[in-house]
N, C-alpha and C positions, 0 to 999 in steps of 0.2 A: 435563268428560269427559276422558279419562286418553287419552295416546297407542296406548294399546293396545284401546282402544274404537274411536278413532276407525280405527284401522288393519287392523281387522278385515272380512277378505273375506267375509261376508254379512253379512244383517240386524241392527243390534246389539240383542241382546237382556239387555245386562249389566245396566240397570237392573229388568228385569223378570224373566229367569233367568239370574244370575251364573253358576253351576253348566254350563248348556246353554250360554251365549254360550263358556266356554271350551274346553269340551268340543267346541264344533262346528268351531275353528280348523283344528286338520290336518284334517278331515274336510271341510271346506266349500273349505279352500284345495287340495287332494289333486283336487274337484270340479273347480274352475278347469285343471287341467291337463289334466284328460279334456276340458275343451269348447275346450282352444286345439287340441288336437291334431282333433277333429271341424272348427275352423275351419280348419285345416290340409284337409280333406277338400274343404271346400267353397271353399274357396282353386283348389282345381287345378278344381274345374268351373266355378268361374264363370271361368280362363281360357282352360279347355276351349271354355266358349263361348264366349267372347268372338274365338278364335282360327277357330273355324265358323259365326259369327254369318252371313259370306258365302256360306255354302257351300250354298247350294240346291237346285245341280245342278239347275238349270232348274224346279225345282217352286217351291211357294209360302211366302214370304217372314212377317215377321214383323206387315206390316200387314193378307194376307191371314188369319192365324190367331187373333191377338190378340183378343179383347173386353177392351176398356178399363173398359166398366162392369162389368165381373163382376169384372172383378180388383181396381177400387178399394173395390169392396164387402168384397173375400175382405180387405185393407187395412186397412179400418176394423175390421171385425172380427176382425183379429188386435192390433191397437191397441188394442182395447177393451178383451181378455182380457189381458193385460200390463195394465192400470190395474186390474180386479177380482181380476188374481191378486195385486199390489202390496196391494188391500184385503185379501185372506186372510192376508195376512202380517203386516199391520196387528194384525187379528184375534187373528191369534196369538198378537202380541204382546201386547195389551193389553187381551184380553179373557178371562176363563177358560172363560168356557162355547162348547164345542165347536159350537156351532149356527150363530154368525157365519161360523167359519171354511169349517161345510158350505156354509153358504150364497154366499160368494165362489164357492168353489172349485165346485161346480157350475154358478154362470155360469159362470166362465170353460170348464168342460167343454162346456158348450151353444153357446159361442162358437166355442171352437172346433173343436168336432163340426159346424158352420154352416163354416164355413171350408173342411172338408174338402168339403162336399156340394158347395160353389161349383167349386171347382177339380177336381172327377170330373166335376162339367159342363163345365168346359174343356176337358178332358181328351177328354172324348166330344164336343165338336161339335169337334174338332180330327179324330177319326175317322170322325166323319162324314162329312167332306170331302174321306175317301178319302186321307190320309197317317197314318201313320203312322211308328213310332220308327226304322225301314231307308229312310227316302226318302230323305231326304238327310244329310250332316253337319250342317247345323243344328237339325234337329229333333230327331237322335240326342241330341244336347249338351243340347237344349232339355228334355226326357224328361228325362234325367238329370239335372240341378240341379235343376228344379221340383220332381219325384215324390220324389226325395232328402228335400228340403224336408218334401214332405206325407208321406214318412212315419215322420221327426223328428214330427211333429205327431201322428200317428196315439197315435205310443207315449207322448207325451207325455200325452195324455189316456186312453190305458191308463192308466201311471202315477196320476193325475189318480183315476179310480177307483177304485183300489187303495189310496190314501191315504186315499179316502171312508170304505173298509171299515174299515180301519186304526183313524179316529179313531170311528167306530162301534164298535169291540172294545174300545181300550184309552184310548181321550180323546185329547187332546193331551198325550202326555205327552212323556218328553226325547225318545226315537228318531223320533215322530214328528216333534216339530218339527224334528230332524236331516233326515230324510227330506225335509220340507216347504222347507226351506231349499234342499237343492240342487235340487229339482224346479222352483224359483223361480227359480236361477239358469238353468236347460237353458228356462223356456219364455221366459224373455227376450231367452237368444241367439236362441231360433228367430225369435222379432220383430225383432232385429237384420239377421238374416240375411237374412228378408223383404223387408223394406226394401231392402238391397242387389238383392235379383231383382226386385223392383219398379221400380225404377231403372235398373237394368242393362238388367236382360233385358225389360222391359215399357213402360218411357216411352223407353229409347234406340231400342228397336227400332223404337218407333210414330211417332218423328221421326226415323228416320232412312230 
């Protein structure tokens, strides 16, 4: 494998579309700089929060709001869709008929359409409880990075449909797999990203 294979910012696809693998470099590496500057975004909330993590103002703290279990569920299944979407791409590479890649790539839509539903139900027993996003500086902060988060995901699986149609119209052909390529790289930040507010915001607050 040649240094410019191995150096290349997305999937390599030179053994199977030399044409598309080169084609996709400024356009897959052009991707990367749109999702450091969205990290850049989520940089200033998670120390948003992290600077109002105290800030309660006498109402309710991060072990009365939290479910643990809803959220290692919302966990796994964003885990999951990052391994089925990693098989789409498998797919794409190394499969010609378009049916593999629907197939991935609608789990992962289901997965993470599941993910969404868990955390609108957080969302709503947290309003349940009679707080909301003005009580205090920590929940403000709290609102903001989570809902941020979910609705990175929302459009992700917009996206995620639209690509469905796509390879319905025209197969897997180059644009598509251009397209497919950076949508692989935006749903695995968002699984990075996760993990940091899983962390952060959800095992630090429930010990601390």
């Amino acid at each position: 494998m040649s240094h410019w294979e191995q150096a290349h910012p997305g999937i390599n696809l030179g053994t199977t579309d030399p044409k598309t693998h080169q084609e996709a470099e400024e356009l897959v590496f052009g991707f990367w700089v749109y999702l450091m500057s969205d990290l850049i975004i989520f940089a200033m909330l998670f120390a948003t929060y992290a600077v109002l993590m105290g800030a309660t103002a006498g109402g309710p703290g991060p072990k009365e709001l939290y479910d643990l279990k809803s959220v290692s569920i919302e966990t796994g299944l964003l885990l999951m869709s990052s391994f089925t979407f990693g098989m789409a791409s498998l797919a794409m590479k190394y499969n010609p008929r378009p049916r593999f890649v629907v197939y991935w790539l609608v789990v992962t839509l289901c997965l993470g359409l599941t993910f969404l539903g868990f955390e609108a139900h957080d969302f709503l027993s947290v309003f349940e409880k009679g707080v909301g996003p003005s009580r205090s500086g920590f929940i403000s902060a709290y609102f903001a990075l989570v809902s941020t988060h979910g609705i990175h995901v929302a459009l992700g699986c917009l996206w995620i449909v639209v690509m469905l149609a796509q390879i319905m119209v025209f197969g897997v052909d180059r644009d598509v797999k251009l397209r497919i390529l950076r949508l692989g790289l935006f749903w695995h930040f968002l699984d990075v990203v996760w993990v940091g507010i899983f962390s952060v915001v959800y095992l630090q607050g429930l010990a601390g």
